[in-house]
N, C-alpha and C positions, 0 to 999 in steps of 0.2 A: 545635453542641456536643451531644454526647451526654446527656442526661435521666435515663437509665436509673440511680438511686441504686447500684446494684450497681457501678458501673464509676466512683464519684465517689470523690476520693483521701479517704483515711480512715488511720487507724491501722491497721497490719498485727496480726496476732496472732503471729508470729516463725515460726520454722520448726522441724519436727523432725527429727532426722537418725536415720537409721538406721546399728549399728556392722557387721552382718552378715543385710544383709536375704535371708530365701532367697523361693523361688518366682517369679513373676511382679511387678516393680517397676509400683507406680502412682505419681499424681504426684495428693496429692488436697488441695484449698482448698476455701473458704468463702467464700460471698458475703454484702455484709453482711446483708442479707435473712433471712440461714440455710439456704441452700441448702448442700448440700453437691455435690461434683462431683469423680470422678476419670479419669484420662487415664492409658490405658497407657503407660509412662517410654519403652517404645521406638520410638513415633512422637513424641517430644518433641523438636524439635531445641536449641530455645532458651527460657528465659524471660526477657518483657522488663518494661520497667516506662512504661508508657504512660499520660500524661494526658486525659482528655477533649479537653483542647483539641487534643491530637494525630491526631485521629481523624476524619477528614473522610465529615461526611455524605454517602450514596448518595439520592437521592430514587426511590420506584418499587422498594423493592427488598422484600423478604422482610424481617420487624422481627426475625428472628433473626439479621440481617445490622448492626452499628452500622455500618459503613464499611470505610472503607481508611485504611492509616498507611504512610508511605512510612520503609519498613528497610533504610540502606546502599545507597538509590538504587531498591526494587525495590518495586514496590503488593503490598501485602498485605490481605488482605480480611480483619475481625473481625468 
């Protein structure tokens, strides 16, 4: 199971929408930590919602790596 407090299920803070966003689309969250973190919208394909327990430790691997979750049949690395 994953350790890392950032990734343990908590209360969401909700979402904001935007009605007419211009420029460049980001996709930006919080970890509960306080980290902030944004991702350009246009490599976004999906967002899911994954528990700890879903997320099968790699052992030997890079700690920026938690594992892999398997999505509609396919290994996904997180």
């Amino acid at each position: 199971m994953v350790g890392n407090q950032d990734f343990l299920p908590g209360q969401g803070t909700g979402i904001q929408e935007l009605e007419n966003p211009e420029g460049e689309l980001h996709l930006r969250f919080y970890l509960p930590s306080g980290n902030e973190f944004a991702l350009p919208a246009m490599d976004i394909r999906e967002v899911i919602s994954q528990s700890p327990e879903g997320i099968t430790v790699i052992p030997n691997v890079s700690p920026l790596l938690l594992g892999t979750i398997n999505l509609r049949g396919r290994v996904i690395w997180v």
